[in-house]
C-alpha positions as CSV (number, residue, x, y, z in Angstrom):
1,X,56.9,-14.1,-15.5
2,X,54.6,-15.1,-18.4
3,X,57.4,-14.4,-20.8
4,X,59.8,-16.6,-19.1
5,X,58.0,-19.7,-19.3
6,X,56.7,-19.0,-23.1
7,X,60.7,-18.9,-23.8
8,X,61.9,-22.2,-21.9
9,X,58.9,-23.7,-24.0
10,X,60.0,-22.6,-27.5
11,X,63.7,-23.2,-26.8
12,X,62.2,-26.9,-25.9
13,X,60.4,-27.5,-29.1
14,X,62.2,-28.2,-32.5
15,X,60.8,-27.9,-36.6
16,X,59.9,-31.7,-37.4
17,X,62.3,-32.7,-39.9
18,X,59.9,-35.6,-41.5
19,X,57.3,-32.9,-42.8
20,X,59.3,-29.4,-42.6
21,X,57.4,-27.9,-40.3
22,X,54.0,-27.9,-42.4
23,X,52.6,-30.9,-40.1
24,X,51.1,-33.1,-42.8
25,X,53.1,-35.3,-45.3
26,X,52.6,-36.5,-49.0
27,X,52.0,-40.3,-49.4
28,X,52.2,-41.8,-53.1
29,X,49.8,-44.6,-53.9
30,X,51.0,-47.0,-56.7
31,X,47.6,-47.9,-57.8
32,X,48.3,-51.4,-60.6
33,X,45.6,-51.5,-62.8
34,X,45.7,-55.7,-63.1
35,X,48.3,-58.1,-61.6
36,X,48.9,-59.0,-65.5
37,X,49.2,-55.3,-66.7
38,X,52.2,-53.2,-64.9
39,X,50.7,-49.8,-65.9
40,X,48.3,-47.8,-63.5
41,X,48.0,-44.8,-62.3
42,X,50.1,-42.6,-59.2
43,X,47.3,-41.0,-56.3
44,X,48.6,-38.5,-54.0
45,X,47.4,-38.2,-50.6
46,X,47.7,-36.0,-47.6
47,X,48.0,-37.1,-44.2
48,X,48.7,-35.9,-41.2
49,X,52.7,-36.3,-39.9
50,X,52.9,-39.3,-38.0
51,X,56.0,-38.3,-36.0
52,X,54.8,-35.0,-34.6
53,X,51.3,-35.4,-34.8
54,X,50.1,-32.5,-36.7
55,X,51.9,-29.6,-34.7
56,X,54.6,-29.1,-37.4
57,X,56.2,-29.4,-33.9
58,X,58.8,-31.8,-31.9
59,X,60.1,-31.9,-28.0
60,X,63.9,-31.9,-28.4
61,X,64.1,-34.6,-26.3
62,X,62.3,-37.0,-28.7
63,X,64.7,-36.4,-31.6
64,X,67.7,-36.9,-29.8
65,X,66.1,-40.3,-28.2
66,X,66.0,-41.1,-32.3
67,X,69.6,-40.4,-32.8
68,X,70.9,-42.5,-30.3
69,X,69.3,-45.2,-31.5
């Protein structure tokens, strides 16, 4: 019995396609180093996937809500 329900869960849940599964994304900072002077300086930052939440993880329902609209 255990086994069923651990299947109809999994079939329910799909690989987020916004992080790949990992459950945090890479955000690039543009960092200008005066509003006179265009060069700077690129920061890399890790943060947690907004659309799954951290699970590397999404309900099936969810994405095709998205792809309707």
């Amino acid at each position: 019995m255990g086994e069923a329900m651990s299947s109809a869960t999994n079939e329910a849940m799909k690989i987020c396609q916004e992080c790949g599964g990992t459950g945090t994304i890479l955000i690039e900072l543009y960092h200008r180093q005066s509003f006179d002077v265009d060069s700077g300086y690129i920061e890399e930052r890790v943060e947690t996937c907004t659309d799954c939440l951290g699970s590397g993880e999404r309900l099936t329902d969810d994405e095709d809500d998205e792809d309707d609209a």
